[in-house]
C-alpha positions in Angstrom: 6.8 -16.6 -8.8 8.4 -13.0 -7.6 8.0 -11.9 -4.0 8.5 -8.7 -5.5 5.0 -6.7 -4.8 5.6 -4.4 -7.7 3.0 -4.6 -10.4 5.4 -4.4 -12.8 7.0 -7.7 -11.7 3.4 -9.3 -9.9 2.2 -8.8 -13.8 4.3 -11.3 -15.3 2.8 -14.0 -12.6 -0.3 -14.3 -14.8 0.5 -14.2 -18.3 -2.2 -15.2 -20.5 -3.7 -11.9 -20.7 0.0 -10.8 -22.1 0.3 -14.2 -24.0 -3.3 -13.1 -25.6 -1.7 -9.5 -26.9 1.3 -11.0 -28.5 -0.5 -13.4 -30.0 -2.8 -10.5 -31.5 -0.3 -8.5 -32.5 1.6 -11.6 -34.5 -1.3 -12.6 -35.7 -2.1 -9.4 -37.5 1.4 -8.6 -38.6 1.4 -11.7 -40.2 -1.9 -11.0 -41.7 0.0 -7.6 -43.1 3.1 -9.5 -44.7 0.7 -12.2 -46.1 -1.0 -9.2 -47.6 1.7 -7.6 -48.9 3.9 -10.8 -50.0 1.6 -13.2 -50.5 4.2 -16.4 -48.6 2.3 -19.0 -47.8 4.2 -18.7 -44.3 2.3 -15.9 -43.0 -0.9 -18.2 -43.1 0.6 -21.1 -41.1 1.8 -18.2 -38.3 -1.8 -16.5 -38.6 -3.3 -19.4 -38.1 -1.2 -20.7 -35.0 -1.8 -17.2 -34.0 -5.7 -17.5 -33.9 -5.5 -20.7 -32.1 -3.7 -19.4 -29.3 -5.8 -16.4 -29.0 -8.7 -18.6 -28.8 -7.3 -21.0 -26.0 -6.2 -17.9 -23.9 -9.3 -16.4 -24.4 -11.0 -19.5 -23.6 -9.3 -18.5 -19.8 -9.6 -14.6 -19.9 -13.4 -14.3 -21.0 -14.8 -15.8 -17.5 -12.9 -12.6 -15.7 -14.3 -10.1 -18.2 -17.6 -7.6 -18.3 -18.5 -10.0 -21.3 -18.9 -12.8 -19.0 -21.9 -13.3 -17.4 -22.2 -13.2 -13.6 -22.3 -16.3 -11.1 -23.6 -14.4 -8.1 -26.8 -11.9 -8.7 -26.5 -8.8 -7.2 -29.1 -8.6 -4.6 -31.2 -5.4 -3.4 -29.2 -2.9 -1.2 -31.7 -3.1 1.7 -32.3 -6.6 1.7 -34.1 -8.5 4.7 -32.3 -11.7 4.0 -28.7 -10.9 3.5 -25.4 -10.6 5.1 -22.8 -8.4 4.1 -19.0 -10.1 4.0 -16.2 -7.5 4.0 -12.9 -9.1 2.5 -9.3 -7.2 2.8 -6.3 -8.4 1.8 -4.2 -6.6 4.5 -0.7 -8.0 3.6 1.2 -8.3 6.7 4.1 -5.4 5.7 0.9 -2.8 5.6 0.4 -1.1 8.8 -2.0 1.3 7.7 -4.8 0.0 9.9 -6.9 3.6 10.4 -7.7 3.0 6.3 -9.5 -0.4 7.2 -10.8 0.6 10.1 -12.9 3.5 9.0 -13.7 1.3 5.9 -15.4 -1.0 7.9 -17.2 1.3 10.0 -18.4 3.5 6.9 -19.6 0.0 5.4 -20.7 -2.2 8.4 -20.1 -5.5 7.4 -21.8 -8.8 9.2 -18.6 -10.4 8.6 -14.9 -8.8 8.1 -12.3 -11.7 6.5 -8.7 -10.5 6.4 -5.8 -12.2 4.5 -2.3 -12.0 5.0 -3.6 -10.9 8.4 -1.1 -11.3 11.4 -0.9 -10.4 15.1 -0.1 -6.6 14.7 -3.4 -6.7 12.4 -5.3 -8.6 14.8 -4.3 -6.3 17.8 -4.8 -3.3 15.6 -8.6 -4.6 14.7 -9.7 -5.1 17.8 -11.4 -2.2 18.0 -13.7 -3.3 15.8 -14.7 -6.3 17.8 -16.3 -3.7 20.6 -18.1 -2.7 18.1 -21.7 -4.2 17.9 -24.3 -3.9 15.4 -28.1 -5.2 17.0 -30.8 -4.7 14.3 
């Protein structure tokens, strides 16, 4: 893995998605050539094509609309719920102000950051003076 933060480079850290497009595109290009040569060749690549579409996909379609959600949304004004804020601050981002006003416009019971460190934790301690009493 690249410590490189770029998407560009972050992108190739995770490469089914990628692995499922070149498999898609091979898959119909060989289709093509089959279709327009008739080699037996082109099946054996469609085929081997397919099958790794379907075992990426097998990985991809849980973190898709398709998918079908684990966690129900619940009403908006529920009596019985507590609202988690999660903000992965990374320690070279020092635009606190951003996070701060997110969380007041928001209000969250409970505010997690990662890749928090002491400059984030003196920067957000603001927002443990602020109290919420329902």
């Amino acid at each position: 893995m690249s410590y490189s933060q770029h998407y560009l480079v972050r992108s190739c850290d995770f490469v089914r998605l990628q692995v499922f497009y070149i498999a898609s595109f091979v898959a119909v290009t060989s289709l093509f050539l089959l279709w327009k040569s008739s080699a037996v060749g082109y099946v054996f690549i469609a085929l081997t094509s397919l099958l790794i579409m379907i075992l990426q996909g097998k990985w991809i379609y849980p973190y898709t609309w398709l998918a079908e959600k684990e966690v129900q949304s619940s009403p908006k004004h529920s009596e019985h719920s507590v609202r988690i804020m999660s903000a992965n601050v990374l320690m070279s981002n020092h635009k606190s102000e951003q996070l701060i006003s997110l969380v007041d416009e928001h209000q969250p019971d409970l505010l997690i950051t990662l890749e928090s460190d002491s400059w984030w934790e003196n920067k957000l301690s603001v927002i443990k003076k602020i109290t919420r009493i329902t």
